[in-house]
Phi, psi and omega in degrees: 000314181287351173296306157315320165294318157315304186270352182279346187284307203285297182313317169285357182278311157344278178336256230308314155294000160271321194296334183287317184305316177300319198295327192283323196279311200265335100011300192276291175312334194227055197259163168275314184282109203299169204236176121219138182272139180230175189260211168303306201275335182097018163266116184331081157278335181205138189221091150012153160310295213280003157274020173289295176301334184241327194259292153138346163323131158227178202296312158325343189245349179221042184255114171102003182262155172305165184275282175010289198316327204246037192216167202288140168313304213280020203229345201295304204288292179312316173266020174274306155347306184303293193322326195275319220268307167313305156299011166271353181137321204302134161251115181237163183200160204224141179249186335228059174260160196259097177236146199296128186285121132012309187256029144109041178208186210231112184246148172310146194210140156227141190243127155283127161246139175235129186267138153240133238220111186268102194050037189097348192238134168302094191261349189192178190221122159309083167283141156248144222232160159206078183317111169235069144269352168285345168251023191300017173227284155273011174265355153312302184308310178295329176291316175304313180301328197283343225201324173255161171271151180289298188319308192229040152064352176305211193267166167230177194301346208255299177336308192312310166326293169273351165297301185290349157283311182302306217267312186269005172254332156278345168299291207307280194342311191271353209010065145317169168226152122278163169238162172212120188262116122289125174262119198241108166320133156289128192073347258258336183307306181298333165282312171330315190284312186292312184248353182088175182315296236257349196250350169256339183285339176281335156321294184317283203319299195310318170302302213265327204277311183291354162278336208260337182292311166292351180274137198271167166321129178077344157284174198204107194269148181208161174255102172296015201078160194052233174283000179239153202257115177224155191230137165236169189218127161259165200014067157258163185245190188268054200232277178283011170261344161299328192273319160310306167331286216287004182261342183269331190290314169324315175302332167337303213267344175289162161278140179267140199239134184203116142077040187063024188236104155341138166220148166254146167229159157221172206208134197256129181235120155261151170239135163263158170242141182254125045250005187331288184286334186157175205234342183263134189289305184338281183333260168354325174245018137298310187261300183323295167351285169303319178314281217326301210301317146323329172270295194324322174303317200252033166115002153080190164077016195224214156180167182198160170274160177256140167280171192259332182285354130357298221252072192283140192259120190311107160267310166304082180327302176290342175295338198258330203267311170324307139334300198290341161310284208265032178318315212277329214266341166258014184056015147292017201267151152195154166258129171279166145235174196205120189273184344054105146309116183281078175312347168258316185267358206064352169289178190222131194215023181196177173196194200203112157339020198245140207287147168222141190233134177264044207292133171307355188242282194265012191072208227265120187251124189264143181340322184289348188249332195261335181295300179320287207303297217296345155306321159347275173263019139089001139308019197250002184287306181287310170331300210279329178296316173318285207302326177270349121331312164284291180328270187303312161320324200264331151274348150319323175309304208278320168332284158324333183291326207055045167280136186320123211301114177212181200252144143258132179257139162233148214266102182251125164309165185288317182318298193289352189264343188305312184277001143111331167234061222231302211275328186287319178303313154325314203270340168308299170310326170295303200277007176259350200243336161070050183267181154256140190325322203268011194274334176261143222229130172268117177235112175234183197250173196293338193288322164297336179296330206293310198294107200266328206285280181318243311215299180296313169323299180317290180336275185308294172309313189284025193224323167285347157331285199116019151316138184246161218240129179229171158249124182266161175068021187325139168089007189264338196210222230243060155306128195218138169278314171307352177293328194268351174271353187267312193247137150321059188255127148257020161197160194239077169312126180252097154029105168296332178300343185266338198262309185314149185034048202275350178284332152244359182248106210300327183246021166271346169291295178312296163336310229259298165324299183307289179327292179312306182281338169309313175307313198282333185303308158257055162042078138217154175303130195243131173253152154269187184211157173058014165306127162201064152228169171257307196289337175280352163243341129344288177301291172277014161274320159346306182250060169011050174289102211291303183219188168190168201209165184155137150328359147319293190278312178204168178258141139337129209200151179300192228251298204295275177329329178277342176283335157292301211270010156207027178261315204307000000 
């Protein structure tokens, strides 16, 4: 019997090694980007479709030849270099090597590398190839500018980004910690004031030349913008991520020179660790955020790892509403959007509004807590006027832009329909910003519907507009069929509570479904909420459920990221 158990063990350990080597194989193969693997020695083992397509090489022409062979002579020394730094471990990348083409020319390339790493030890290397000779002088220029800061030339926030998906997927792999060190200037407003724009900023460049002296090998300095700094490190441990923090903090204590003049700085530097703290780089530079913010509080100059006790929670109702009061008057307000999904055809032609506060004391306060207050207390009148503003400017933004035409839903409180001018207030803002009415969206919640004199008055000026109008959180609260034959509605939001487990659970499926046919019967649109399955959006594109938003498709994400990822 225990034999028989032994081997069904070892036979599922099998499997499971094989489907990750096919989920891993197929990562390669059907990668865009040509890829080819080399060994210890710099020998070919494997080569992609698409370096066929780009190179002219097919696998059989390049399984066992040097890597070497194919790249430019005046290019051999520098990628030999490259190569000994990958195989230490490094994930790294190189522009303008000359690699040789099949029908006998040299194309400008730029490579990246991923080690791949068997219990800790490096056995072979990923190249990812990239042909830039078709932009080679100024789209060099432009790549670079794309990936750096222009003021001291490090790496930038959009780099940081794509380093740290590379650098934590070979941490998991290698089961590694990252460190992600921020660095934040003290003060850094008194050099402004004292020497100008232009006198601080050659301060920043000295400050970057001088970190830059300390990162060690394999580490990777970045400018997070203004005044601050972030540095990662793979597989370093926090022994030696202590130790650098204190060399850096020593470099400090020297004076920095402008114009013959001494200026002293000193800098509250956090660390997060990865996979300790978190797993998502956002998170990470969340909690590294909070340490600083923490030294700061206690006196600058200093540093910390971040702790969970950190992570402070507002208990003082009035300590959280005082903040909140100046939220707007400190730009800590920002709106994200999530985008909605077209379940049959896959497009994204709309998207849903949601606020997030950045508190300058304590970080990132979440909605479930503030929202509630500033209803309360009757902030939610200045709030809710902000959002509609930043809304309609930002389409106006992509509208001037000519980016295709989509909708923003934004969420109005019951508070804001009470007072009575709400709808008059809307067409200013629409008609000072010079959008079209339906690109914007009135999302109210079922609570609102109740008070019918107010809320159909509103409602109906806002349809004369051409505002387009939904109900959010549908079946949750004083659901009525006559609220949908009486008001102007044109979408129906279906609840996450009908979507969580809607896939094992037979009447949250029947509910969802019902919702769904209700909607198409008196000609309106239905959205879900909370989709994060594939098989939970199965189900309802089946039941011709018209769109759905959710951690499936995306997260909330700022105004810039939807413009990479659905303008670009």
């Amino acid at each position: 019997m225990d034999n028989n158990r032994l081997r069904d063990e070892l036979m599922m350990e099998r499997n499971k090694r094989l489907e990750f080597e096919h989920k891993y194989k197929s990562v390669i193969d059907h990668n865009l980007d040509p890829i080819i693997t080399i060994n210890l020695s710099g020998r070919i083992l494997y080569a992609n479709i698409a370096v066929h397509k780009a190179f002219g090489y097919r696998l059989k022409e390049l399984t066992g030849r040097a890597i070497i062979d194919l790249i430019g002579e005046d290019k051999n020394k520098e990628f030999n270099d490259f190569l000994t730094r990958a195989f230490s471990g490094e994930s790294i990348e190189m522009e303008g090597i000359k690699f040789f083409h099949k029908r006998g020319k040299y194309l400008s390339t730029y490579v990246k590398t991923i080690p791949v790493a068997i219990r800790g030890d490096i056995k072979e290397i990923h190249l990812i190839l990239r042909d830039t000779s078709f932009h080679h002088k100024n789209n060099e220029r432009l790549l670079f500018l794309s990936y750096h800061d222009q003021l001291t030339g490090l790496w930038n926030r959009r780099a940081l980004k794509e380093h740290f998906d590379a650098d934590a997927e070979y941490a998991f792999r290698s089961d590694e910690q990252l460190s992600l060190i921020h660095l934040d200037l003290d003060r850094f407003n008194t050099i402004n004031d004292s020497i100008g724009r232009n006198g601080a900023d050659e301060i920043l460049k000295m400050i970057a030349d001088r970190i830059k002296l300390v990162t060690p090998k394999g580490g990777k300095l970045y400018r997070n913008g203004g005044d601050e700094y972030i540095i990662l490190l793979q597989n370093h441990s926090i022994e030696k991520t202590e130790k650098l923090t204190q060399k850096i903090m020593s470099d400090f204590t020297k004076p920095f020179y402008f114009n013959h003049q001494e200026y002293f700085l000193s800098s509250s530097i956090g660390i997060s660790v990865y996979p300790e703290d978190g797993t998502e780089l956002e998170e990470l530079l969340q909690k590294a955020e909070q340490a600083v913010r923490f030294v700061k509080e206690r006196g600058r100059s200093h540093y910390r790892f971040y702790r969970e006790e950190m992570n402070t929670a507002f208990t003082d109702t009035a300590l959280m509403e005082a903040h909140l009061r100046r939220a707007i008057e400190f730009n800590e307000l920002e709106l994200h959007y999530q985008p909605q999904v077209n379940l049959k055809t896959g497009e994204i032609d709309s998207f849903e509004a949601l606020l997030r506060w950045n508190n300058r004391k304590f970080g990132f306060v979440s909605p479930a807590q503030f929202i509630p207050l500033a209803e309360e207390s009757g902030l939610i009148h200045s709030i809710g006027d902000w959002v509609l503003e930043v809304v309609c400017a930002q389409l106006k933004e992509w509208q001037d832009k000519q980016f295709r035409p989509v909708r923003i839903a934004v969420n109005i409180s019951p508070k804001q329909f009470q007072v009575g001018e709400f709808a008059e207030k809307a067409k200013q803002i629409i008609e000072k910003h010079g959008i079209h009415p339906s690109s914007f969206e009135v999302e109210i919640t079922e609570s609102a519907l109740m008070n019918m004199k107010d809320t159909l008055s509103t409602l109906q000026k806002l349809k004369q507009i051409g505002v387009t109008i939904s109900v959010d959180d549908f079946g949750t609260g004083y659901s009525s069929l006559s609220y949908l034959k009486q008001y102007p509605i044109d979408i129906i939001k279906i609840d996450r509570s009908f979507i969580k487990d809607i896939e094992l659970d037979e009447k949250n499926e029947a509910i969802a479904k019902t919702i769904i046919n209700l909607a198409h019967n008196l000609g309106m649109q239905v959205i879900a909420e909370g989709v994060e399955k594939d098989l939970q959006a199965k189900i309802l594109k089946e039941a011709d459920c018209h769109k759905a938003q959710g951690f499936l498709f995306s997260k909330a994400v700022p105004a810039s990221e939807i413009v990479e990822k659905y303008f670009a």
